[in-house]
C-alpha angles and dihedrals in degrees: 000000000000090000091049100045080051105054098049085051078069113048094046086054088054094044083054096048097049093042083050078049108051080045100054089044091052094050092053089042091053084045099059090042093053094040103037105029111007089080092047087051085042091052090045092047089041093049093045087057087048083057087047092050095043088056095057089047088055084044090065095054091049099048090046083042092061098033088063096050083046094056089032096059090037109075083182105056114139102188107249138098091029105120148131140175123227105207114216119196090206116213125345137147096135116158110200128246088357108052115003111160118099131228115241125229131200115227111194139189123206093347109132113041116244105185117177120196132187117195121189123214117270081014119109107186113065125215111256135225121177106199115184131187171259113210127177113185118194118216107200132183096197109353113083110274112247139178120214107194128178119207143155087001096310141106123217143180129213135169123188107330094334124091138186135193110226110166110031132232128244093265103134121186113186126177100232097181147326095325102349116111116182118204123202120188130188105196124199116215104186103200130197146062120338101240144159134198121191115193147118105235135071120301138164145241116203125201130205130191111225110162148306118225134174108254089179149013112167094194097057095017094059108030125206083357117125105213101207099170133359131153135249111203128179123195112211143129086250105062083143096071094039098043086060096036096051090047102047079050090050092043092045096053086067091260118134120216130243085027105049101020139346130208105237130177106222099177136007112279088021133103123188135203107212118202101200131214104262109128093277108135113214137209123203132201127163135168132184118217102195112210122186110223122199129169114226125201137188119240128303089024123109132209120223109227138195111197144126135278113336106274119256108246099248091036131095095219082189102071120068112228141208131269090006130119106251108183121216129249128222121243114205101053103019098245137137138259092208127220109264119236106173106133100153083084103075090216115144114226089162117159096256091057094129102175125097120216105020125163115244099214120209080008116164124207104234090185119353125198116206139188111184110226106211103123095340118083112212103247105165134168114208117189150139125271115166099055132090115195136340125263087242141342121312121213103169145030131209119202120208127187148155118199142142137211137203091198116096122223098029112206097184123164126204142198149183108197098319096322107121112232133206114285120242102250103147119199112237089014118207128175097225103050114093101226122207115222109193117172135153120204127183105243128167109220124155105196139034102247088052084071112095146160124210121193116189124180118173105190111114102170130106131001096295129153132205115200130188118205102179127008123177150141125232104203116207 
């Protein structure tokens, strides 16, 4: 019985051993899979979603793409019925059993500002374009981070500083004759809440066709008037991918640079095609498809969004109405010009003030705005980006705004999409009076973003500071 008892003593301890054993062995073996080939499978899986992602961007090109031939070809378009969702699978690059868990990605609309101007020659005001935008934003834990964005009808792809243009934009030069060029430009105005959406699940991008309408047209447009150089400028994170964009389109169209045109940077996040004066004759022809963008989500997910004043109850904050204030927006680093509220002054700013240039006496700033002047002209774009028509037709606009300059003389333009304005050019100037400009202009405008304020000031000398206090636009 000894010997027995013994013997099966043994043979458990053995049992135990070997199972200890086998263990030991599968967990090595797990170890060198996660540490020598788990992040090689992560970087594959992480790299095939950024494919993926990189499909239903080129997706949304296709499907605005389409929408504009569609409204281009369709003189009757009303603007309804035309839609389509882009679906995302946000995030990814799980590998089973041995790493599960996904990476997440950030999908934006209207995020990240994208503004093209064109600016004819012995003309100061340029004709504005306010893009939008379409942003995905990987977020890797091993693959390379990139950023696939979609703006003014082109996709591009940048990672870290550097950006390239994959899939090209409607800009069109063609060599008409001897010395004629004609240029022909589909811009894509991307309307909508900024918004942004980081998951890691599937979400959904939804397209709507609004309208298509002709911006400019240089031979109707500016009659009996030879443009022989102008610039197109666009405003963007991504002035990489344009710059060389802008200058393969310019060579290819038989024009040699530094005679015919150059590639410039006027302003930090700007790049600029100039089409020089050198007895080239230019036609122009632009015209703006307007898209409404809206991310779309499943149950339990939220969308981050960037708007104005909470909507009354009863009221669509989405649409601009008639005979009401609106304030501007700046458009280079997405702040407000906020609505003034300052009624201890005494001051009338009623709507039938009727002269420019008054002086505000006793005046108090409730929330200036400055931009100092030495070496850096004031060149801003105000506009409107959260609404998506009017309530009826507008016919005129009335400016409104309260501002003071310590440069003397001031020699300030303005501008209400494209409509030249009166200059500031204050009586009995003096640096320290707050002046009211009120001014109301008949303008034909179909869209909100198409709504928008330029302010350019020239002086560069001396320490001086121009401040704004209140800026807004009265629609009637």
């Amino acid at each position: 019985m000894s010997r027995k008892s013994l013997l099966e003593s043994e043979s458990a301890a053995a049992i135990a051993i070997a199972a200890v054993l086998l263990l030991g062995l599968a967990f090595t073996i797990i170890s060198v899979v996660k540490l020598n080939y788990a992040p090689e499978w992560k970087i594959d899986a992480e790299r095939d979603y950024s494919y993926d992602a990189w499909s239903n961007m080129e997706d949304v090109k296709n499907r605005v793409d389409l929408f504009t031939r569609f409204m281009d070809s369709n003189s009757n378009y009303s603007g309804y019925g035309l839609s389509a969702t882009v679906p995302f699978s946000m995030g990814g690059g799980d590998v089973p059993v041995f790493e599960p868990s996904k990476s997440n990605s950030k999908l934006s609309v209207n995020s990240e500002k994208c503004i093209m101007n064109i600016t004819l020659a012995n003309h100061s005001f340029p004709h504005t374009i306010d893009c939008g935008g379409v942003t995905y934003y990987s977020e890797n834990r091993q693959y390379p981070d990139q950023v696939f964005r979609y703006e003014n009808g082109a996709l591009i792809m940048a990672q870290g500083e550097n950006s390239q243009m994959k899939r090209k934009p409607s800009f069109d030069i063609q060599k008409t004759d001897n010395e004629n060029y004609a240029i022909t430009i589909d811009a894509i105005n991307l309307t909508g809440e900024t918004a942004s959406l980081s998951s890691s699940t599937l979400t959904a991008l939804r397209l709507t066709g609004d309208s298509i309408n002709p911006i400019l047209n240089s031979s109707t447009d500016y009659l009996n008037e030879s443009i022989n150089s102008f610039n197109l400028s666009i405003c963007t994170h991504y002035t990489d991918a344009w710059a060389t964009y802008l200058n393969d389109t310019a060579k290819e169209a038989g024009l040699v640079y530094n005679t015919d045109y150059k590639i410039i940077y006027p302003g930090i996040g700007c790049v600029c095609l100039s089409f020089l004066p050198t007895g080239n004759n230019y036609s122009i022809y632009i015209n703006k498809t307007i898209i409404g963008a809206e991310l779309e989500t499943g149950s339990g997910m939220d969308i981050e969004k960037t708007s104005g004043s909470e909507p009354d109850e009863d009221e669509d904050e989405s649409i601009m109405k008639l005979n009401r204030w609106y304030t501007f927006q700046v458009s280079d680093n997405e702040t407000s010009i906020v609505l003034l509220e300052d009624n201890q002054t005494g001051v009338n700013i009623s709507i039938d003030t009727s002269s420019n240039d008054e002086v505000l006496v006793g005046y108090s700033p409730e929330n200036a705005y400055s931009h100092n002047l030495k070496n850096n002209p004031y060149c801003e774009i105000f506009r409107f980006d959260t609404y998506t028509k009017f309530e009826s037709t507008v016919s005129k606009v009335t400016i409104r705004m309260i501002y003071r300059a310590e440069e003397n003389p001031l020699t300030g333009r303005l501008a209400v999409s494209g409509n030249s304005f009166d200059k500031l050019e204050p009586e009995n100037y003096n640096q320290q009076n707050w002046y009211l400009f009120n001014e109301t202009k008949n303008v034909y405008v179909n869209h909100p973003s198409e709504l928008n304020f330029s302010i350019n000031i020239d002086q560069t000398s001396g320490n001086k500071q121009f401040y704004i206090d209140y800026l807004a636009v009265y629609l009637s």
